[in-house]
C-alpha positions in Angstrom: 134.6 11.8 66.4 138.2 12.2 67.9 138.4 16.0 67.1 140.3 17.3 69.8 137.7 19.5 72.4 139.1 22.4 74.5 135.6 22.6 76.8 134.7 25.5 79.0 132.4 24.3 81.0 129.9 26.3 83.0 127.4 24.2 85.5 124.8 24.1 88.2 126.3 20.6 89.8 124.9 19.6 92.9 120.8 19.6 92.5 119.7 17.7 89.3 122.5 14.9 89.0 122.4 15.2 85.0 125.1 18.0 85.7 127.5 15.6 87.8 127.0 13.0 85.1 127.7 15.2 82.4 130.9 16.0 83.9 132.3 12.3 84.6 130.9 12.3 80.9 133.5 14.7 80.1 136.2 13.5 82.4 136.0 9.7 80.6 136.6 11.7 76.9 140.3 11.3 75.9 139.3 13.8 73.3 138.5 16.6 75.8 140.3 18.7 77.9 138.6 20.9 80.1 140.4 24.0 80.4 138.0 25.4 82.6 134.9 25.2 85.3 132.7 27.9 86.2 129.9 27.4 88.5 126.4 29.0 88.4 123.1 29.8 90.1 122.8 29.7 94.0 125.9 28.4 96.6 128.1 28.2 93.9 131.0 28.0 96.6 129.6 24.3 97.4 128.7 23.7 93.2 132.8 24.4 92.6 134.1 22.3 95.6 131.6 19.3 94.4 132.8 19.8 90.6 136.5 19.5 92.1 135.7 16.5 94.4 134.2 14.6 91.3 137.1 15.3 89.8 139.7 14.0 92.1 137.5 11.1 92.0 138.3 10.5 88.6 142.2 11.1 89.6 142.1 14.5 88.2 142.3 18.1 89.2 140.6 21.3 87.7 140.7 24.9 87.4 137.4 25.3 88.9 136.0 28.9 90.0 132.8 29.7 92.0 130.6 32.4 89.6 127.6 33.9 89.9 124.9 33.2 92.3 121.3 35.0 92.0 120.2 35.2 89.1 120.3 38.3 86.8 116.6 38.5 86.2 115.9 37.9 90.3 114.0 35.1 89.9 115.0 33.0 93.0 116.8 30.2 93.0 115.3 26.8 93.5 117.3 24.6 95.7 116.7 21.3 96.6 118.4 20.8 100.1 120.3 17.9 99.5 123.5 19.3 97.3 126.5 18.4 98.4 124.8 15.8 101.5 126.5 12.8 100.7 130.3 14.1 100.1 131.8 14.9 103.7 134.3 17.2 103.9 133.6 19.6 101.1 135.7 22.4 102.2 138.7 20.7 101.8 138.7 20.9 98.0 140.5 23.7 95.9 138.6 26.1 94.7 140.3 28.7 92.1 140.2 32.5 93.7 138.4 35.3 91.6 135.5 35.9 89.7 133.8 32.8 87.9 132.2 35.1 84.9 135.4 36.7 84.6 137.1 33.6 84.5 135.3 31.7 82.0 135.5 35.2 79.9 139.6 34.7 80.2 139.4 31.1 79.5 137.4 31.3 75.8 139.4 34.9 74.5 142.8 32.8 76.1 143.2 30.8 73.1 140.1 30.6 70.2 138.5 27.8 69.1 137.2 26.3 73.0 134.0 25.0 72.7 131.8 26.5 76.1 129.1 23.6 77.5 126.8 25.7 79.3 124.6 23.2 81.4 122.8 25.8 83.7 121.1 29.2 84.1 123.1 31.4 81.7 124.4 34.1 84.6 127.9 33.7 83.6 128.1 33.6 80.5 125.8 36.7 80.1 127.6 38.4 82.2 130.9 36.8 80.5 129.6 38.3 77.1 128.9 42.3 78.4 131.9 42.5 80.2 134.2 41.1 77.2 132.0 41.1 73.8 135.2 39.2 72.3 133.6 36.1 74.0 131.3 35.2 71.2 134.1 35.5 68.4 136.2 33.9 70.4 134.6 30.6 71.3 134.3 28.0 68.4 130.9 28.1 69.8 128.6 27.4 73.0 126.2 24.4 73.2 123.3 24.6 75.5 121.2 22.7 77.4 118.0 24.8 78.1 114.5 25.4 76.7 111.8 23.5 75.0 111.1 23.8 71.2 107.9 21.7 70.8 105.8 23.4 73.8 104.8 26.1 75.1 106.5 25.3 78.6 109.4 26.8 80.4 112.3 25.0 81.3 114.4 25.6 84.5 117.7 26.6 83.0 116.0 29.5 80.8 112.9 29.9 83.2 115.7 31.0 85.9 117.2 33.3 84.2 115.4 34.4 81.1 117.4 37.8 80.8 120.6 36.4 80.8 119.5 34.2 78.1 118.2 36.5 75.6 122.0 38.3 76.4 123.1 34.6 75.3 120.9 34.5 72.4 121.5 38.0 70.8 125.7 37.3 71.2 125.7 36.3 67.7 127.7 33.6 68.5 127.3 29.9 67.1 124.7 28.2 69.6 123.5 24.6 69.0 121.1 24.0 72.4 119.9 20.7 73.5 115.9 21.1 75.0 113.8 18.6 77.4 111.4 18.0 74.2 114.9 15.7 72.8 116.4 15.3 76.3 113.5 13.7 77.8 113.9 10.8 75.1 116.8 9.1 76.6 116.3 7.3 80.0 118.4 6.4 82.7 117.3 3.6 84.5 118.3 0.6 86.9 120.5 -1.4 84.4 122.4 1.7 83.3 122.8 2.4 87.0 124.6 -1.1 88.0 127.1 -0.4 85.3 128.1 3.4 86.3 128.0 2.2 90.2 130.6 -0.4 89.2 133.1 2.3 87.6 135.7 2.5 90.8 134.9 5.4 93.2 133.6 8.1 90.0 131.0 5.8 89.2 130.5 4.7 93.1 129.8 8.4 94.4 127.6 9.1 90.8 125.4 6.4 91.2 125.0 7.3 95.3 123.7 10.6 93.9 121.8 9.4 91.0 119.8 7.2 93.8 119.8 10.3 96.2 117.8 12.3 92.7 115.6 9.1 92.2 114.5 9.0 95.7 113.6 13.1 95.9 111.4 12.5 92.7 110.0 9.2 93.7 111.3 7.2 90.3 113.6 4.5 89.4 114.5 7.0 86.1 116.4 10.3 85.4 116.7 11.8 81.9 120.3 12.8 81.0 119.4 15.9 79.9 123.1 18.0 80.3 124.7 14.6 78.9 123.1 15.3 76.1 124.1 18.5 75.0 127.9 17.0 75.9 126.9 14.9 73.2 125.7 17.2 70.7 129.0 18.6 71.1 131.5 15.4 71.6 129.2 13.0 68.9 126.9 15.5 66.6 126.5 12.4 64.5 124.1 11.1 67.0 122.0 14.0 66.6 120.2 15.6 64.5 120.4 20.0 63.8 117.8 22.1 62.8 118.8 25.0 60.3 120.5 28.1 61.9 117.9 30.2 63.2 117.0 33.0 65.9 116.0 32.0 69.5 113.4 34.5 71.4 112.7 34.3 75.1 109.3 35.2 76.3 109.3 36.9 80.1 108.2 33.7 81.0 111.1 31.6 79.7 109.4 30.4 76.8 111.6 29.5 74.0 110.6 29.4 70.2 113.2 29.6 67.3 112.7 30.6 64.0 114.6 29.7 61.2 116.5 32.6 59.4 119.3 33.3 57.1 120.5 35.5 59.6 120.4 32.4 62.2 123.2 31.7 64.7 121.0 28.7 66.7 120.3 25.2 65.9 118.3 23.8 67.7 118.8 19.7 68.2 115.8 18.1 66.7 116.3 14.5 67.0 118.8 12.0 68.4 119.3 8.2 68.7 118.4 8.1 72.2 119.5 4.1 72.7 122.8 4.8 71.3 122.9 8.3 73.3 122.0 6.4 76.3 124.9 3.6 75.9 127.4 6.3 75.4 126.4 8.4 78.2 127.2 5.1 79.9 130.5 4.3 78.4 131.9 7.5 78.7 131.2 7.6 82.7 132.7 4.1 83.1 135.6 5.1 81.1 135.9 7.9 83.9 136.5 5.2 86.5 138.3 3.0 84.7 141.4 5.4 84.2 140.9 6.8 87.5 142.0 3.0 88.3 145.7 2.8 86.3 
């Protein structure tokens, strides 16, 4: 559980808030370093400054890069109106120049072994893969968050970009994705929500947007679901794989995966969603708290 991580990570921060929790998530793992950001799917000029202000937050600074922003497949991109409302001054924060796709591609064949968290529409990385196949062999492997295994529903991360995900898919590179039929076990609710808006000005600004999320849906609940693939990778022992098999992606973004010999995806069947929960939790306070020495 203290394997060292060197994360890529690739995110749609700014509309669901499971994407800014998953980072402060990442930012509170002493076992992590995050050697890169790439940001996906719509104004992903204002995703990168918010991954960078959530970072200084946490008394840290990234090598964060703007990527892609339609979709491959040009399905249009749902946006909720409210990203980036309640952090003022935005433009201020450092944003990396050049290409985000390009960027992340540079970051995984850089040195082997990172692990790439792909908590989004899979744009970059697609496009990461045909422009540098080395990619796949490169990475130590990519864990998803996308897709549901038990029903025959689309999910928004595949749903938005199914073309880019069967690119993902086909790679042949080790995958272990995360779907809402496990995700949507663990809850965040009120409780959970005191303790991450009393982790210094990280958990302060998280829990401002959790709220914000609550409010647009109505609820006094989110599901974790990017969290939870941080998890899979970070603490695969409160999980539970399926064999390795193949993923295929209807036109509509339907997922089903079939277990083969020839597999390179498992898909995460099961999970201790009260621990899951609780380290979600601790991990974002622990964000805070070494913001504050």
């Amino acid at each position: 559980m203290s394997t060292h991580h060197s994360v890529v990570l690739d995110t749609d921060l700014g509309t669901d808030v499971d994407d800014a929790m998953a980072l402060a998530l990442l930012l509170g793992s002493p076992e992590v370093e995050l050697a890169a950001v790439t940001t996906v799917y719509g104004d992903t000029l204002l995703r990168a400054r918010l991954v960078q202000r959530y970072a200084g937050l946490a008394g840290r600074r990234l090598p964060v890069w703007a990527g892609e922003p339609a979709t491959r497949s040009g399905r249009e991109v749902w946006w909720a109106g409210h990203e980036g409302s309640l952090h003022p001054d935005l433009e201020a924060e450092h944003i990396e120049p050049g290409d985000g796709a390009a960027s992340l591609a540079e970051a995984v064949t850089s040195q082997r072994g990172r692990d790439v968290l792909a908590i989004g529409p899979l744009t970059n990385l697609a496009l990461a893969l045909e422009r540098t196949p080395a990619v796949a062999d490169s990475a130590r492997g990519f864990w998803l968050m996308g897709g549901d295994f038990t029903a025959p529903e689309p999910e928004h991360n595949i749903r938005s970009d199914v073309d880019a995900a069967a690119v993902v898919f086909d790679s042949g590179a080790p995958i272990v994705i995360a779907g809402v039929d496990v995700t949507r076990q663990v809850r965040i609710g009120t409780r959970q929500l005191e303790q991450i808006a009393g982790a210094g000005r990280i958990g302060a600004a998280l829990a401002a947007d959790i709220d914000q999320w609550w409010k647009f849906w109505n609820e006094t609940w989110n599901v974790p679901h990017d969290p939870v693939a941080a998890l899979a990778l970070l603490r695969p022992d409160l999980v539970t794989l399926s064999e390795p098999g193949r993923v295929h992606v209807s036109d509509d973004g339907i997922t089903t995966h079939e277990v083969r010999p020839d597999g390179n995806v498992r898909v995460v069947v099961g999970l201790d969603a009260p621990r899951v929960a609780e380290e979600v939790v601790t991990r974002i306070v622990r964000a805070g708290e070494a913001a504050a020495t």
